[in-house]
N, C-alpha and C positions, 0 to 999 in steps of 0.2 A: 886633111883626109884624102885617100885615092883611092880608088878604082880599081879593080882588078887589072885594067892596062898599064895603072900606072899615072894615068891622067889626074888631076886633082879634082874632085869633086867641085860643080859651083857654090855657092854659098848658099843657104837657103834664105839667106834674108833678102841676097840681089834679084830671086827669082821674080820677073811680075808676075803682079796678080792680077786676076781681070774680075773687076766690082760693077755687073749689069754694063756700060757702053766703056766707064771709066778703066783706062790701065794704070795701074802702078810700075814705077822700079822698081820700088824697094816694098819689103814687109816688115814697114816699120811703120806706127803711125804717130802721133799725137794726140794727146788726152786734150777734150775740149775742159776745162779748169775755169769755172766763175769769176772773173777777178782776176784773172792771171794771163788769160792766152787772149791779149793782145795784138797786133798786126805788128809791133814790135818783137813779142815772146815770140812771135810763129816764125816771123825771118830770122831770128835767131838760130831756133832749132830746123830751120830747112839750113842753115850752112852748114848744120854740124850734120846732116843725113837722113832727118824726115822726111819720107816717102809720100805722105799725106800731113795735113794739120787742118785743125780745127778752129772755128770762133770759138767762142764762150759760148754758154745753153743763151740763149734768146728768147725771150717771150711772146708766142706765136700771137699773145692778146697786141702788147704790144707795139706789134707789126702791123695787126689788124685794122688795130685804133690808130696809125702813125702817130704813136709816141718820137717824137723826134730823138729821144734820145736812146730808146730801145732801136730806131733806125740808124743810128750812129754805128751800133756792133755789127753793121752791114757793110763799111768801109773796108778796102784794101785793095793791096797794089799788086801788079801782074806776077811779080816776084813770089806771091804764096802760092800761086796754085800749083798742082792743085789741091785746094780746098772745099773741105767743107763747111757747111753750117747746120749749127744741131741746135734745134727748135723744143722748145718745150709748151704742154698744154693739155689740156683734156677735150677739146670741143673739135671733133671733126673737120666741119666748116673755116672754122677761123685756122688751124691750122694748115688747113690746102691752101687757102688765102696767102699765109704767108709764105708757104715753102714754093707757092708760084712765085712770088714777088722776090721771094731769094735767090731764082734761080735768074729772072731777070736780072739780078744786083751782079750776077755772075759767080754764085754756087756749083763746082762741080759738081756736091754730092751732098744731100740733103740729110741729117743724122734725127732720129725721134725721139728723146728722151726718156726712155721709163724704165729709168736708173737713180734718179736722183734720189736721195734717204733725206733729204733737209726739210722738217716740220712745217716751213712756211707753204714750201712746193708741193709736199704729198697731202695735206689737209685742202687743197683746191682739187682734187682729182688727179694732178700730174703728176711726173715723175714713176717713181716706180709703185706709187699708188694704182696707176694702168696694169699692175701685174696681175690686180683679183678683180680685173673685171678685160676677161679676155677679148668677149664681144665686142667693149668698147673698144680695145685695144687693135684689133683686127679691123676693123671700120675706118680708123682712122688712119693707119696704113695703106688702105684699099684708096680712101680719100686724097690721102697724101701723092701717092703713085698716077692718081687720074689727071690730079694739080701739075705735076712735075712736067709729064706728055704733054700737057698743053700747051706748056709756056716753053718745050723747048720738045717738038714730036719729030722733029730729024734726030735728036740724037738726048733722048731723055736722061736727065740726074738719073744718078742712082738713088733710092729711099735706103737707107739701113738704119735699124734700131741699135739702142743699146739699154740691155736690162741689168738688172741682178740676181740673184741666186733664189730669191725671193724674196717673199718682207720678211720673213722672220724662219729663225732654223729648224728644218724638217720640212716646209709648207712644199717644196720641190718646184716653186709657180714658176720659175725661169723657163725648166723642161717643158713646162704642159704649155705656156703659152708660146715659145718661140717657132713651134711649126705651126701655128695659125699665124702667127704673122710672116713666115715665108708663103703662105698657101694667100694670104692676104695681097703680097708680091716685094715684099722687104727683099732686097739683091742679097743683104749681107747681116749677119747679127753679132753685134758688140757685146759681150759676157763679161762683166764683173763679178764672179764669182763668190762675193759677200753676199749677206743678208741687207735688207732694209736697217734692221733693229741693228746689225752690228758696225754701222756708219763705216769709219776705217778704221775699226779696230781689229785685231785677231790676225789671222792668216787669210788670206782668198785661196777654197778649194777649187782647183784646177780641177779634179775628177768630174766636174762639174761641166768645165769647159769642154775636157774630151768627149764627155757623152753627147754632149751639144755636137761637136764637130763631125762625132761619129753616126749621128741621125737625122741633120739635118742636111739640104741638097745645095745650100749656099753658103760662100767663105763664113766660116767664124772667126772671128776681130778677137784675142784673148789681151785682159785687161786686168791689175792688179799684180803687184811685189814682182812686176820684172824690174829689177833691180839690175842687171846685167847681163852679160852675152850670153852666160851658162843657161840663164833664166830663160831668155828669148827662144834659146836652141832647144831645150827642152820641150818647149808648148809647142813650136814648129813642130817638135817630132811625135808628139803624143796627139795630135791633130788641127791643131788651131791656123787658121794661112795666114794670119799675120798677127803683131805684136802690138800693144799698144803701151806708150811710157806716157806718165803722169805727172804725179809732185817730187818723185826722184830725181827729174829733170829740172826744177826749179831752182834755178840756182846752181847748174850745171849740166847746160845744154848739149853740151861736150858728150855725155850719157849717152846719144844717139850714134855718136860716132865707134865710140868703144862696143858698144854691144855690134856695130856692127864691125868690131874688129878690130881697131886701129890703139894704139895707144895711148897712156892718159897724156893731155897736152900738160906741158909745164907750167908753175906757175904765170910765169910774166905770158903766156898764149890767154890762161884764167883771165889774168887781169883785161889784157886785150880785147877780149870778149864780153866782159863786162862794162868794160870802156864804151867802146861799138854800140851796144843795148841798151845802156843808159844814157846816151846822148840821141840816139832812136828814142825813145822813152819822152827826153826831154823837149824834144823838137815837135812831136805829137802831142802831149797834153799841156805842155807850159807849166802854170803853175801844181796844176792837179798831181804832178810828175812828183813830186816833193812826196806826198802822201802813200804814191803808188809805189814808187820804186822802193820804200820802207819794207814793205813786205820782203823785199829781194835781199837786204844787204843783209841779212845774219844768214840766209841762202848759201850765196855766195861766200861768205866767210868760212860757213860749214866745209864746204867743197872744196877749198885751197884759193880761191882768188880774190880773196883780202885778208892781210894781217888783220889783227884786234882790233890798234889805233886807228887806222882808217876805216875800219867798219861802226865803231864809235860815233869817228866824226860825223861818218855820213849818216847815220839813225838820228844824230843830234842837229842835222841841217834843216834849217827854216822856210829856203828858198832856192829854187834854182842855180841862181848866181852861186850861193855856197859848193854846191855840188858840183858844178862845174868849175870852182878854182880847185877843190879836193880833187879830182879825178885830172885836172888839166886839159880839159875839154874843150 
């Protein structure tokens, strides 16, 4: 695209974004994913042009308690940031607790969960159960932002939420709650434009997102079936500042790069990349790596970077060692 001089326009993805003290490059971010977004997943997709990346949702209980092994999803190396980490919970208190102690860990940017639609998480109060009780919801923001300042008051995290559309179709709770929590002091609000009830299923209505971008006074984060560049450029243009990719990336971290432009890599680049992440993978959990990386290889198959028979072998592997003579690791 140009210009009336002639110039080409910049890209709207390269443009930064500035989220409370935090800048971005890029406006592109990473979906925080239960299970998936690992400190290996996140250096993956920051090679391929993630702007920002996320942990996994955390349990702000927890943190609280030092669960050592909910402290474990605190780990990572200088190479991700920046980063954030998205905390979930319903208790004020224990959540400032821990989004201070994240920020110690070295959190650039603090995320608040109340999006999550998973029955375990929204029957405790959290997730996007926070959406029909705004009061709560606002408190705990306000909470969260006083926590942040303290633990880091030269140059404080940013807080940003991410909601959804509502719990269920018609309710509109996304809208009515999300300027109380910018008015609470959220830098930024993340929109997934589903319902509660409709987990990921249907389409995510973006009209959603733009009324959002269009009334509220801070970035909106647009979340759901960017599938592509077209996708991304679209939400950029209808108001959203930045983009966020999810499970279309899984198994194709490449995704990041093409939406920002670039061409699909070829297969044997697929393979490479999956090579790379699974031996990250493997180095990191040891045996546990067997179980986790299962998830991945029909992924990857999906997306061109394993034939059949090697994606066979590897779902049919017992042990490290196997995986690693399969890939030539």
């Amino acid at each position: 695209m140009t210009g009336l001089t002639g110039v080409a326009a910049p890209d709207p993805l390269l443009r930064p974004l500035t989220i409370g003290h935090l800048e971005l490059q890029r406006r592109l971010v990473m979906a925080p994913m239960a299970g998936l977004t690992t400190s290996s997943f996140r250096r993956s997709v920051r090679r391929w042009g993630a702007g920002l990346v996320f942990t996994e949702m955390i349990s702000a209980y927890g943190v609280h308690y030092d669960n050592h092994r909910t402290l474990d999803y605190f780990a990572h190396g200088e190479d991700e940031h920046p980063l954030g980490f998205q905390l979930f919970g319903a208790d004020a208190d224990v959540l400032a607790d821990a989004a201070g102690r994240a920020v110690a860990a070295g959190a650039d940017l603090v995320d608040l969960n109340m999006a999550c639609p998973v029955r375990k998480v929204v029957k405790t109060g959290s997730g996007a159960a926070l959406l029909a009780e705004p009061e709560r919801a606002a408190a705990i923001v306000s909470a969260v932002v006083a926590a942040t300042g303290e633990a880091s008051p030269r140059r404080p995290a940013p807080v940003t939420v991410k909601i959804r559309a509502g719990l269920r179709d018609g309710d509109g709770l996304g809208r009515l709650v999300a300027p109380r929590l910018v008015d609470a002091g959220a830098a930024a609000v993340c929109i997934h434009p589903r319902t509660a009830a409709q987990l990921y299923r249907g389409r995510a209505d973006h009209a959603v997102t733009f009324a959002l971008a269009a009334e509220l006074s801070v970035p909106v984060i647009a979340s759901g079936d960017v599938d592509g560049r077209a996708a991304a450029l679209t939400l950029l243009d209808g108001g959203a500042a930045a983009v966020m990719l999810a499970r279309g990336a899984v198994g194709a971290p490449w995704l990041f790069a093409q939406v920002l432009g670039a061409a699909e890599p070829t297969a044997a680049e697929k393979l490479a990349e999956l090579r790379r992440f699974a031996a990250e993978v493997l180095a990191a959990l040891g045996e546990r790596a067997v179980g986790h990386l299962r998830q991945f290889w029909p992924k990857f198959r999906r997306h061109g970077a394993l034939e059949k028979p090697l994606s066979l072998e590897l779902m049919q592997a017992r042990d490290t060692a196997t995986i690693r003579t399969i890939l030539s690791l």
